[in-house]
FITOR-846986 format. One line per 2 residues: their letters; for each residue x, y, z of C-alpha. Coordinates in steps of 0.2 Angstrom, whole numbers, plus 5000, padded with zeros to 4 digits. Layout:
% residues N
a) X:Y:Z ~ ...
***
This chain:
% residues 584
xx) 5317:5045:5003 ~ 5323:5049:5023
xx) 5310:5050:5034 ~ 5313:5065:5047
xx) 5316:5055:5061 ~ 5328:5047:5057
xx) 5369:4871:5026 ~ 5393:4827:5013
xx) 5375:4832:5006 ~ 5361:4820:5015
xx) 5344:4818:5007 ~ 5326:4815:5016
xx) 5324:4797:5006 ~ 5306:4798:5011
xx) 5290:4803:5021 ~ 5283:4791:5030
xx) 5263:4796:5029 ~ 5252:4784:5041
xx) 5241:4785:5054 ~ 5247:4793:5072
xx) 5255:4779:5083 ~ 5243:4769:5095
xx) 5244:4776:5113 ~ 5254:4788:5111
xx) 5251:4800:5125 ~ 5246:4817:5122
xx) 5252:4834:5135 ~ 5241:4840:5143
xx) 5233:4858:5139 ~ 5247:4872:5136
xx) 5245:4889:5131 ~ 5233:4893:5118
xx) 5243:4891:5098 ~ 5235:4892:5082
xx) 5246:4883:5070 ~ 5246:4887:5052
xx) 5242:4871:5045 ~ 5252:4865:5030
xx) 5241:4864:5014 ~ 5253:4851:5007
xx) 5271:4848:5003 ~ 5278:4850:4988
xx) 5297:4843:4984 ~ 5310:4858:4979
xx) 5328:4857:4972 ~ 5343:4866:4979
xx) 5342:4882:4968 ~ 5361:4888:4964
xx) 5366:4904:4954 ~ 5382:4911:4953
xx) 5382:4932:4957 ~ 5366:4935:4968
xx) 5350:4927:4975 ~ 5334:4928:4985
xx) 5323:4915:4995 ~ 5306:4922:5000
xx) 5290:4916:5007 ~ 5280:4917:4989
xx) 5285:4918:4971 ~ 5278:4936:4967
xx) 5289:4941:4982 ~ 5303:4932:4978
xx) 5301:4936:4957 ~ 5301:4955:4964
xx) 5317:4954:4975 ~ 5325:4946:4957
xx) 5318:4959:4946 ~ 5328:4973:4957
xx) 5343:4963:4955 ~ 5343:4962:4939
xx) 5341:4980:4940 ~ 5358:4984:4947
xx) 5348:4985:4966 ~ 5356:4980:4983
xx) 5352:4966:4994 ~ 5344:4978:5005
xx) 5334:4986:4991 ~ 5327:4969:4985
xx) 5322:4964:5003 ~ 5312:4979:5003
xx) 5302:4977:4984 ~ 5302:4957:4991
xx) 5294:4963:5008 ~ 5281:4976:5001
xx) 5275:4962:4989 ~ 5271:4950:5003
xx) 5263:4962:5011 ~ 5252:4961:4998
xx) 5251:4944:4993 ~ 5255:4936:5010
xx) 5244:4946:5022 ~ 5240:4933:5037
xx) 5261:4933:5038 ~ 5269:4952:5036
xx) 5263:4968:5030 ~ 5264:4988:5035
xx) 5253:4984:5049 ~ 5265:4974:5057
xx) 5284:4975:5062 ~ 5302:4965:5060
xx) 5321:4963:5063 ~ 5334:4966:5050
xx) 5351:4958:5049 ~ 5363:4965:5035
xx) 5380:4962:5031 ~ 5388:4979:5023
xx) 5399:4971:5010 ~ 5407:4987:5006
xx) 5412:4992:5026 ~ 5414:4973:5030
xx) 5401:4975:5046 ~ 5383:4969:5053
xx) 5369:4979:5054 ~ 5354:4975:5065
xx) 5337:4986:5064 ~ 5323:4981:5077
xx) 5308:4988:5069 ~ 5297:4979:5083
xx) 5281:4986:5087 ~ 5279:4996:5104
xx) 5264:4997:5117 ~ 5255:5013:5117
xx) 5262:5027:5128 ~ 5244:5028:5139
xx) 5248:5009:5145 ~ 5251:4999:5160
xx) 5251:4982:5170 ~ 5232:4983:5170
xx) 5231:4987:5150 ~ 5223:4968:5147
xx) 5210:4968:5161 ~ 5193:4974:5157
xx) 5180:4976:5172 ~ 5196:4970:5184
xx) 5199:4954:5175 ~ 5212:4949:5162
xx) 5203:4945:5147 ~ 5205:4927:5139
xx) 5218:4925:5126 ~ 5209:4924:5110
xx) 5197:4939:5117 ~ 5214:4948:5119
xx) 5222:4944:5099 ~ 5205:4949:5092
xx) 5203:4968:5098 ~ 5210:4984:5098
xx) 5220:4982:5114 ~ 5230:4969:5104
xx) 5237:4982:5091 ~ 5258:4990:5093
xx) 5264:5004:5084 ~ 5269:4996:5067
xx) 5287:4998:5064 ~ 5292:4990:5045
xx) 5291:5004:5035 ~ 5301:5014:5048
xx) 5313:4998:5047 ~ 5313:4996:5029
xx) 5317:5016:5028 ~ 5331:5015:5040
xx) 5340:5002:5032 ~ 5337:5008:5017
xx) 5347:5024:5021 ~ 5361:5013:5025
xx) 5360:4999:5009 ~ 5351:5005:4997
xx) 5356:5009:4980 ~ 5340:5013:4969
xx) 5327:5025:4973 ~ 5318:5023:4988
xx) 5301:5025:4978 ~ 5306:5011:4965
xx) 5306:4996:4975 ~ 5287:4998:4978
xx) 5282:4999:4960 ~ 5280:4980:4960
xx) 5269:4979:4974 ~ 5261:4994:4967
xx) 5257:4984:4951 ~ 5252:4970:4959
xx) 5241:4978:4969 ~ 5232:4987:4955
xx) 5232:4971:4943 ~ 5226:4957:4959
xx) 5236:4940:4960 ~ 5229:4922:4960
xx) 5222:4918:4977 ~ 5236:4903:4983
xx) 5229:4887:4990 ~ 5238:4892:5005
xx) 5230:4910:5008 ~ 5213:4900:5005
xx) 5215:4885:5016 ~ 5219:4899:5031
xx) 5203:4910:5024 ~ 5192:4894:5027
xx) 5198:4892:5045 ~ 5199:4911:5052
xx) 5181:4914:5059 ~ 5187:4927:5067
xx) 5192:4936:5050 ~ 5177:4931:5042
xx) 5167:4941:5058 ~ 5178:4958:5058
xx) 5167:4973:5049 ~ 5184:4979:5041
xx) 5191:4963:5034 ~ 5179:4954:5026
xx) 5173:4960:5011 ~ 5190:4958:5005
xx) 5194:4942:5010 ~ 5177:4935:5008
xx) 5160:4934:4995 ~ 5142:4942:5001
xx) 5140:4925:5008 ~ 5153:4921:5020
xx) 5164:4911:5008 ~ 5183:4914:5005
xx) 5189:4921:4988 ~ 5194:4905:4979
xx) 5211:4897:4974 ~ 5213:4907:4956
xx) 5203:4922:4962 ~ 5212:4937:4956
xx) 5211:4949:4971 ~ 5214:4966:4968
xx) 5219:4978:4983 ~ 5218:4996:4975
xx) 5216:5004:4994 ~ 5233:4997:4998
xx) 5241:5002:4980 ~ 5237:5023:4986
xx) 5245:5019:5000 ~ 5261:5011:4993
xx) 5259:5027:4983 ~ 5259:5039:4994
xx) 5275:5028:5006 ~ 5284:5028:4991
xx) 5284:5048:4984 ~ 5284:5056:5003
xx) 5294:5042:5014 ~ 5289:5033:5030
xx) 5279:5049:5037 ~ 5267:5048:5024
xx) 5263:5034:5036 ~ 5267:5038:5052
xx) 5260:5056:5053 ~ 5246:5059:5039
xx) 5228:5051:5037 ~ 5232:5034:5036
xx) 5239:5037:5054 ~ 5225:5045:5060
xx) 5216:5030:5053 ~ 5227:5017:5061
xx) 5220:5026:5076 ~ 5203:5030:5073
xx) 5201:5008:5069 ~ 5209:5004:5085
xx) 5197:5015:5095 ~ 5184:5014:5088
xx) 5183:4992:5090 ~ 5173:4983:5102
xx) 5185:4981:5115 ~ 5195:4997:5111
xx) 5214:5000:5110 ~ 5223:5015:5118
xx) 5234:5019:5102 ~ 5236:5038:5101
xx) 5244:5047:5085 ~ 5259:5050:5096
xx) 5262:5034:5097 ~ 5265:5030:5077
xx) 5272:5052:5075 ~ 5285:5046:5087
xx) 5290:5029:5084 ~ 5308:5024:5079
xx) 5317:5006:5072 ~ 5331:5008:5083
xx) 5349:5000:5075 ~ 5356:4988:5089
xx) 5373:4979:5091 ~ 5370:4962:5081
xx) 5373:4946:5094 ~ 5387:4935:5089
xx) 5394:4920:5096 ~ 5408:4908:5089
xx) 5403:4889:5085 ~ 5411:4876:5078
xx) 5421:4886:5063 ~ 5408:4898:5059
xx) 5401:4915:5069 ~ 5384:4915:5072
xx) 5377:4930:5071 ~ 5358:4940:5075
xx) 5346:4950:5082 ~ 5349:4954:5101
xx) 5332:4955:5112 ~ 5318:4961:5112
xx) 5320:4946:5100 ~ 5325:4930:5109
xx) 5324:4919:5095 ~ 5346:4920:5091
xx) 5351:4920:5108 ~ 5341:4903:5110
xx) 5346:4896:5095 ~ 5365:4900:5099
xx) 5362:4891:5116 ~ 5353:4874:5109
xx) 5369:4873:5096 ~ 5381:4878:5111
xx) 5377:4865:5122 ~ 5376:4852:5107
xx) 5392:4854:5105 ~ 5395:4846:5123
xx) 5387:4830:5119 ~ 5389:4818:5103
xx) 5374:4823:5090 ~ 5386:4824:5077
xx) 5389:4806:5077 ~ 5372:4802:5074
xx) 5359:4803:5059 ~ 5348:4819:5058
xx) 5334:4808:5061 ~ 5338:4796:5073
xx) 5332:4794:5090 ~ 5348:4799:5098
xx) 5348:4816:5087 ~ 5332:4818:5089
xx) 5332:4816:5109 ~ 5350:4829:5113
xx) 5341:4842:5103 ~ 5326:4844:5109
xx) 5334:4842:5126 ~ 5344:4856:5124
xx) 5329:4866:5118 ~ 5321:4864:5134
xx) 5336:4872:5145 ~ 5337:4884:5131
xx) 5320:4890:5129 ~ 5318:4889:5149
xx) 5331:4904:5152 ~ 5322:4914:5137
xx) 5306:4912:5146 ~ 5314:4922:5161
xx) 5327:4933:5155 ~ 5323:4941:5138
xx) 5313:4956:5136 ~ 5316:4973:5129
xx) 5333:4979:5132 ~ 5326:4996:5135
xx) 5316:4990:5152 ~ 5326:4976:5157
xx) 5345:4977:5156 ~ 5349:4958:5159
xx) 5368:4956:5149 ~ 5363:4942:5137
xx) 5378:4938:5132 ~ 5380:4927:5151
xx) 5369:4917:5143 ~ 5380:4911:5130
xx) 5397:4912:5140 ~ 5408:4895:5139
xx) 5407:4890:5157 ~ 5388:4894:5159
xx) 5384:4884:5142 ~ 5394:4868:5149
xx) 5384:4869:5166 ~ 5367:4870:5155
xx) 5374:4856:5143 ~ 5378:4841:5160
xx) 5360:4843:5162 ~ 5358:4832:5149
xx) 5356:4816:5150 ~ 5358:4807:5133
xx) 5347:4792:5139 ~ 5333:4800:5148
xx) 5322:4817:5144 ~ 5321:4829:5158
xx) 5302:4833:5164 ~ 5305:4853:5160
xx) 5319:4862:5163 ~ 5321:4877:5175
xx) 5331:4894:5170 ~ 5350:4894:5175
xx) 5358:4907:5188 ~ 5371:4916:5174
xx) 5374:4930:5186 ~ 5376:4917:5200
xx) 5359:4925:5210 ~ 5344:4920:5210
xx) 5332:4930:5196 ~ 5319:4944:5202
xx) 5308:4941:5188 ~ 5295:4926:5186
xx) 5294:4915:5170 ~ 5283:4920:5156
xx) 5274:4908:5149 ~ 5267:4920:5135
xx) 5260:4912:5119 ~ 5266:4918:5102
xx) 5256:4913:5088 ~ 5266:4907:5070
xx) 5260:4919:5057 ~ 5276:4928:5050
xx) 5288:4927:5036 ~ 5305:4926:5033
xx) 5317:4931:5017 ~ 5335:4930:5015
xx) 5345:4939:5000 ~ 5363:4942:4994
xx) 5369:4953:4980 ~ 5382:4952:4967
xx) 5394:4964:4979 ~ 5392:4951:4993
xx) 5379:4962:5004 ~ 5367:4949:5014
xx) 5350:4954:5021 ~ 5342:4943:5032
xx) 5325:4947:5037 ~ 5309:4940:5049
xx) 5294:4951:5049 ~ 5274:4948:5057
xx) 5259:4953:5060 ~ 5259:4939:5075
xx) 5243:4929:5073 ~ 5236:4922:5056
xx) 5231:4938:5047 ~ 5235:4950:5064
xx) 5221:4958:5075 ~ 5208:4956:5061
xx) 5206:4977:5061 ~ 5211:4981:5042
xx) 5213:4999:5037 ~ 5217:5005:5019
xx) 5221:4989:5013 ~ 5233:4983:5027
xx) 5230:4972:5043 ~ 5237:4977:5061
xx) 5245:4967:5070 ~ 5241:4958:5087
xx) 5260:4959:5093 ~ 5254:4966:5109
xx) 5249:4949:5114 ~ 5265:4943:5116
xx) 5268:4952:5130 ~ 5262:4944:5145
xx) 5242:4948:5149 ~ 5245:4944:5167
xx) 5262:4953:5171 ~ 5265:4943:5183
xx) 5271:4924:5186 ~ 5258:4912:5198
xx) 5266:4916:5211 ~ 5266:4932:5209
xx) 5281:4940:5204 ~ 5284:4953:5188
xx) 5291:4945:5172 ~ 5303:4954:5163
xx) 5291:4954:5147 ~ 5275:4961:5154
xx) 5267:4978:5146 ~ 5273:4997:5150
xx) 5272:5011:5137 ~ 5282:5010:5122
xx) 5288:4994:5126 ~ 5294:4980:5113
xx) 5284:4962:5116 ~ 5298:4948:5116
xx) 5299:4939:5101 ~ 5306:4922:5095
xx) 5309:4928:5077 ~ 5327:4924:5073
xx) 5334:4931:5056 ~ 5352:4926:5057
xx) 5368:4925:5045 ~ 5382:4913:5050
xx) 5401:4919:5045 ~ 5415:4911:5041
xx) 5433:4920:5042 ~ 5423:4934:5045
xx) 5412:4934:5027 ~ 5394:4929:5025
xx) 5392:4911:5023 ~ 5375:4909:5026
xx) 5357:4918:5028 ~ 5346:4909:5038
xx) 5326:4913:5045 ~ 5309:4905:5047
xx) 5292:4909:5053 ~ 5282:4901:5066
xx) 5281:4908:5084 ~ 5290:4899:5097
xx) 5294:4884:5084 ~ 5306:4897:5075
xx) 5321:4893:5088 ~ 5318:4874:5083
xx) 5318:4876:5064 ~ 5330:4886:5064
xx) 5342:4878:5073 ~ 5338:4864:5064
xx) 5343:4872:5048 ~ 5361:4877:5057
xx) 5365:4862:5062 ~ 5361:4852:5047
xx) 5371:4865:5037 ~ 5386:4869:5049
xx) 5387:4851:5058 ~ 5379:4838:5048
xx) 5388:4846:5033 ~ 5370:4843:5021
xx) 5366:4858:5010 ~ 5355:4870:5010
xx) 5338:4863:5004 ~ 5342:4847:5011
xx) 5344:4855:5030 ~ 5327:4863:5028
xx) 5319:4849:5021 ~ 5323:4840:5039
xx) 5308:4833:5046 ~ 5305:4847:5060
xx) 5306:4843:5078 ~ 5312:4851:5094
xx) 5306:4857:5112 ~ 5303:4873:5119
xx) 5298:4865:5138 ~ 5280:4863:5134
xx) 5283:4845:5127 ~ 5294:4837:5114
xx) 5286:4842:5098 ~ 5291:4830:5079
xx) 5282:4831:5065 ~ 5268:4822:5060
xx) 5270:4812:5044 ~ 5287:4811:5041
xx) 5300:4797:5047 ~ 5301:4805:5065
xx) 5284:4799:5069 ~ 5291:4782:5073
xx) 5302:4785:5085 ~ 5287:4792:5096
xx) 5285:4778:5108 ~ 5303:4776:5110
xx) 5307:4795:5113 ~ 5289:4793:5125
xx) 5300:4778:5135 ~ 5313:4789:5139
xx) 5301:4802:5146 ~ 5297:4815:5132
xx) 5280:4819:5130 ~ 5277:4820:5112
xx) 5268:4831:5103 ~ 5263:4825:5083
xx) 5262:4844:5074 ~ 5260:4849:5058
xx) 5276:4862:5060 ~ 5274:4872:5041
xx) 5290:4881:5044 ~ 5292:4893:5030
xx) 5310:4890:5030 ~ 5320:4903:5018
xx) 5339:4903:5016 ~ 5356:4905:5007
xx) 5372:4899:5006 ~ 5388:4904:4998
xx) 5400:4891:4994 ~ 5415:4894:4984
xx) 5407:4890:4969 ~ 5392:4900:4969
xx) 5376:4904:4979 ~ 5363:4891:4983
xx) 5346:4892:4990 ~ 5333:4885:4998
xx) 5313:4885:5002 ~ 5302:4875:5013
xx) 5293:4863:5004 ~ 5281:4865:5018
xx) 5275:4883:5011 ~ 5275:4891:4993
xx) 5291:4899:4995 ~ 5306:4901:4982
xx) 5322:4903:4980 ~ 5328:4910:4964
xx) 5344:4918:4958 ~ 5357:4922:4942
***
């Protein structure tokens, strides 16, 4: 139903698991992340089918996308059943409290379609909207209140693409989270490690009875929670359309939530009545023999993946192993440069009209690229000039916090949905309301809106506003068809693993499985982060001699993808997480 308005194959051999290297230096104090941590890893085989496939971030999401596969449903129509499922089952990562960006590949019209469905700052905001009694409140303070809560913008996504993709009724791909919902599903040793470590969830007066026993204690790995609050609301979302949400009860509770929490929100029922995904021209740029193809800003995660594998191709990684100090040293290199011009120049599109495709032109990427120097790391790298004049905005050194997840999904008729979606931090804002948690996307706005010496960044909060984001759902062509569907969760590490992923696919030539099962490493100019316990921790000292400051991280990326080769699809999931990649 409408709403009204409108990756030679190369295999990890082992991990190396010891104790962090002695005197290894560690940065100093960056800007505040909460990780989620890994609860373990578990070894997965390239998954291979021969008409259609999903990869998403838990089995009953990705046994749902099948199920409407099997049922004759689009890519699109399984990313939605897929999505509503992890909504459920997944709710520290994605839900209808939350938003996303959707990239689609219309088999039948041989075009990409992009769909931001970010959320937006209320309309009654301003440069002062983080500042209580003249002060801007402290981070944490900030993700944990009203004032951190956008207009949710999935189900107005999922509706508009489904409008464009879908083939089965709109109201069929919710009866398995409906069921789900209704029946419970086993509490996940995952979901239950990050219940142990959210005090901040256990505290919230809407939350925790769900989450948590009379006694403070999170629901067990087995329990079977049920979530029939949520199930009415699928419900209702799936007999009257998006507007059941956007402009009934649940709307005015949304608001009537955010209001009414100890540091208050300025939400307003306008806000959610008038809120639109908005389709966008998809960003594409050529590399190697492929097209690389995503989400445009408010999301910054594509463009800065594109420019790491740009200016890569300017030096010689692809002569070197995956994980060898060489490799290891170029890449994150050109994630600093990378990250460096994201941190000035992406913002909403609708309030800033910076053309990000300089950033990605030839001459521009080979100027970034001869700051590398392939023997010795650069402190941190400033923004570039593109325009040739210097910037009138400051750099925003905004956090983004790494709950969020990622599917990727083609069909028998070749249609490819790539899809990131979030509720920002682990499990949102904490402010749960009919069974779903908010988000806390408003945080990724800079609190300050300003830079230390004083001048505006790009990404600071005005009304209905979209928060930049480093989500990066992306899907790679080759002669012009889908070759490969590619995302992850994890803030600011997304560009990394990401780009990781690419270019063990497209330039190392390793598949799918293999390329996310890379030990994770990277930079995004706060320090050069590698993965701890994995055969990347020994090159520390050697990559701290030529001036990196490491960082050891457990980097749980929650890496979901496809490929399609000539002789069939195959798939992969992060062994990191609990995700799956399952097909026919």
């Amino acid at each position: 139903m409408i709403g009204t308005r409108q990756v030679a194959r190369y295999f990890i051999s082992a991990l190396i698991v010891g104790s962090l290297l002695s005197g290894m230096s560690v940065a100093l104090a960056r800007t505040p992340v909460n990780p989620e941590e890994a609860t373990g890893w578990t070894e997965k085989s390239l998954a291979r089918a021969d008409d259609y496939m999903i990869s998403a971030a838990n089995p009953h999401a990705s046994e749902a996308g099948l199920a409407i596969l099997d049922a004759g449903g689009s890519a699109v129509d399984a990313a939605i059943a897929a999505q509503l499922v992890l909504s459920l089952v997944e709710p520290q990562s994605s839900g209808l409290g939350g938003g996303g960006f959707m990239v689609v590949f219309d088999a039948a019209n041989q075009r990409l379609r992009t769909y931001d469905a970010r959320e937006t700052a209320p309309v009654d905001s301003n440069g002062s909207y983080f500042k209580v009694d003249g002060e801007v409140l402290p981070f944490w303070d900030a993700v944990n209140s009203g004032l951190s809560v956008g207009t949710p913008g999935l189900l107005r996504g999922l509706e508009k693409m489904h409008a464009d993709g879908g083939r089965l009724p709109w109201a069929d791909l919710f009866e398995p989270a409906i069921q789900l919902a209704r029946d419970g599903f086993a509490v996940s040793p995952r979901l239950h490690g990050l219940l142990l470590r959210s005090k901040a969830l256990r505290q919230s007066k809407t939350a925790r009875s769900y989450f948590y026993d009379a006694q403070g204690k999170p629901r067990p790995v087995g329990y079977v929670l049920k979530n029939p609050a949520l199930a009415k609301v699928f419900e209702q979302v799936a007999q009257q359309g998006a507007d059941a949400f956007y402009e009934g009860v649940i709307a005015h509770d949304i608001v009537s939530a955010v209001r009414s929490h100890a540091t208050p929100g300025t939400l307003a029922l306008p806000d959610l009545v008038f809120y639109e995904a908005v389709p966008r021209e998809p960003l594409c740029v050529a590399y190697l023999e492929y097209e690389l193809c995503g989400m445009g800003p408010p999301s910054s995660g594509p463009v800065t993946v594109m420019q790491i594998l740009l200016m890569l191709t300017h030096t010689d990684i692809l002569d070197y192993a995956p994980n060898s100090l060489e490799a290891v040293h170029l890449f994150a290199e050109a994630g600093k440069l990378a990250c460096a011009d994201r941190d000035v120049y992406i913002a909403d599109p609708d309030f800033v009209s910076f053309p990000v495709n300089t950033l990605l032109a030839p001459r521009y990427i080979a100027r970034r690229a001869a700051l590398i120097n392939p023997a010795r790391a650069m402190p941190r790298a400033r923004a570039g000039n593109p325009l040739g004049e210097i910037s009138t905005f400051g750099k925003d050194r905004s956090p983004e916090l790494p709950s969020t997840t990622h599917l990727s999904v083609v069909d028998k008729e070749g249609n490819v949905v790539s899809m990131t979606t979030s509720v920002e931090s682990a499990f949102g804002s904490k402010i749960m309301v009919r069974g779903f948690l908010l988000n806390n996307q408003l945080t990724d706005f800079s609190l300050r809106g300003v830079d230390d010496a004083g001048m505006p960044v790009a990404n600071r909060v005005e009304p209905s506003k979209r928060p930049r984001s480093s989500m990066a759902p992306m899907i790679v062509l080759r002669d012009g068809k889908p070759y490969m569907a590619i995302g992850a969760p994890g803030g600011p590490f997304i560009i990394s693993f990401v780009a990781k992923t690419l270019l063990g696919v497209l330039g190392w030539g390793l598949d799918i499985q293999a390329a996310i099962a890379l030990p994770n490493r990277g930079s995004c100019n706060y320090g050069t982060e590698i993965e701890q316990g994995t055969q990347l921790e020994p090159l520390a000292a050697s990559l701290e001699r030529m001036g990196h400051k490491v960082r050891l991280e457990s980097l749980p990326s929650g890496l979901q993808g496809v490929v399609i080769t000539p002789n069939g699809l195959e798939g992969g999931a992060d062994p990191r997480r609990e995700g799956v990649a399952l097909g026919r």
